[in-house]
C-alpha angles and dihedrals in degrees: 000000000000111000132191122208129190121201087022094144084060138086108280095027095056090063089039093054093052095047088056098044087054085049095062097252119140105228138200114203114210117199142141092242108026117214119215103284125254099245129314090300094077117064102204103223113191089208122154109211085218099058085059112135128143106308088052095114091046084053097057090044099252107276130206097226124013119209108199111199104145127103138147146206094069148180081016091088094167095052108119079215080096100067101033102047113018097032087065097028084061103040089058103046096039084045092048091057094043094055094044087059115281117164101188139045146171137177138204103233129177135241095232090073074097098057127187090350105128132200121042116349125213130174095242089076125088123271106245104167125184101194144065096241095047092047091045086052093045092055095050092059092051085045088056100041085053092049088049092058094066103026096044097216116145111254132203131192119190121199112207125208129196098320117187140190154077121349088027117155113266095243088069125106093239104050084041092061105044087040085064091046103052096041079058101254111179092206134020124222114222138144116274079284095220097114112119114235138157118250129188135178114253085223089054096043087054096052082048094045098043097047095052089049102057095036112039115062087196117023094168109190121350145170118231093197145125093234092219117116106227132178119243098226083045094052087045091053089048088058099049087054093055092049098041089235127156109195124147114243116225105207121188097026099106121050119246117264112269095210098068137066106231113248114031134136135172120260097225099194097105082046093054092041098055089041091051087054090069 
C-alpha cells in the first residue's frame, strides 16, 4: 500500500511515518523541505501544498491512500489567516487530487470543531467551532464530504485531541516544561491548572492513526483521543514523576485559554471499535 503524508517532516507526522512504515506500507513523504528518508520504503517529495494545479496528484506519485496531516498558521487559532489562506490552499490541493483519481483520504482535524461544547465529547454531536482555525477546519470537512458525494473516495476525519511528545512545538505546555527543567528553573508558570482535558501520547495517536489509515476505507469522523478526563496541573505532575524531576509549579501566573470550554474530553469508543476490527 503506497501512502502519501503532508506535513510528514513535522510533529505529529514524524511519529505517523514511523507507525506505517512498521506496519509494511510504502510511504511518500510530502513536505516543503524533505528530511533523508528512513530506508528505501519512504520516497522524500519537496511539494508545496500551495503550488497545487491540475498535475498535483501526478506530482505526488498517485498514491493509494493520502494521509493529510499538514496545516499552517498555529498556535494562533483565532487568526482569520485560516480561513483566508489555508481553507483555500487545502481545498485546492485536497480537490485537485480527488478529481485526478484519489481513493483514499484522510484528514488531520481538531478537537475544537466542537467548540465551546463541555463534558464528554462524541462525533455524533454537532460541530460548533469558536474559532478560525476550528471553523476553517470545519469547512473543509463539509467541502470534502461534498466532494465525496460525487467522487466516491473514502474519506476519513480525524479529530485530535491534546497530543504530546517529543518534537512538540515549543509553545506547548510539554516542551515548555521540560525546557524549564533542563535549563535548571527552579518554578514553572502555568494557569491554575485545573482545566479537564484529553491527553494522549504521540506515540500512541500514530499507532491509532496509522492503523485506521491502512485498514478503513471510510473512517468518517473519529476521535483520536485517550477518553480520560485529566487535569492539566495533574498530567503536568505525572510527568514530572516519569522524568524525576522536581520543579515548582507556579500555578495562577498565566491566564486560562479563551478558545476552550474548561472541562472536555473525547468519547473513544468509536476510536476502540474501529481498532478492534484489525
Amino acid at each position: 500500500m503506497r501512502v502519501a503524508v503532508t506535513g510528514a517532516s513535522g510533529f505529529l507526522g514524524r511519529h505517523v511515518m514511523r507507525a506505517l512504515r512498521g506496519r509494511g506500507a510504502t510511504l511518500i513523504a510530502i513536505s516543503r523541505h524533505p528530511e533523508a528518508p528512513l530506508d528505501d520504503s519512504v520516497t522524500p517529495v519537496a511539494f508545496d501544498i500551495a503550488d497545487a494545479d491540475d498535475s498535483t496528484f501526478d506530482r505526488i506519485g498517485r498514491p493509494d491512500i493520502l494521509l493529510h496531516l499538514a496545516w499552517g498558521g498555529l498556535p494562533n487559532y483565532h487568526s482569520l489567516h485560516h480561513l483566508e489562506r489555508e481553507l483555500p490552499m487545502h481545498s485546492m490541493f485536497l480537490g485537485s487530487c480527488i478529481r485526478a483519481g484519489l481513493r483514499r483520504l484522510v484528514v488531520a482535524g481538531t478537537c475544537l470543531e466542537y467548540g465551546m461544547q463541555s463534558g464528554e465529547l462524541i462525533e455524533t454531536m454537532p460541530a460548533a467551532p469558536a474559532t478560525a482555525y476550528a471553523e476553517a477546519k470545519q469547512a473543509l470537512h463539509r467541502h470534502l464530504s461534498a466532494l465525496q458525494d460525487e467522487y466516491g473516495f473514502g474519506l476519513g476525519w480525524l479529530r485530535l485531541f491534546y497530543l504530546y511528545g517529543p518534537g512538540q512545538a515549543p509553545t506547548s505546555l510539554f516542551p515548555q516544561l521540560r525546557a524549564a527543567i533542563e535549563s535548571g528553573a527552579r518554578s514553572f508558570d502555568m494557569s491554575r491548572g485545573d482545566q479537564i482535558r484529553d491527553f494522549l501520547a504521540v506515540e500512541t495517536a500514530a499507532d491509532h492513526i496509522a492503523a485506521l489509515t491502512l485498514d478503513h476505507r471510510n473512517a468518517a469522523v473519529v476521535n483520536v483521543c485517550s477518553g480520560r478526563p485529566v487535569t492539566v496541573v495533574d498530567m503536568a505532575q505525572t510527568w514530572l514523576r516519569e522524568w524525576g524531576a522536581d520543579i515548582t509549579l507556579n500555578r495562577g501566573a498565566r491566564p486560562y485559554p479563551d478558545y476552550e470550554p474548561f472541562a472536555f474530553w473525547g468519547n473513544p469508543g468509536r476510536l476502540h471499535d474501529m481498532l478492534q476490527t484489525i
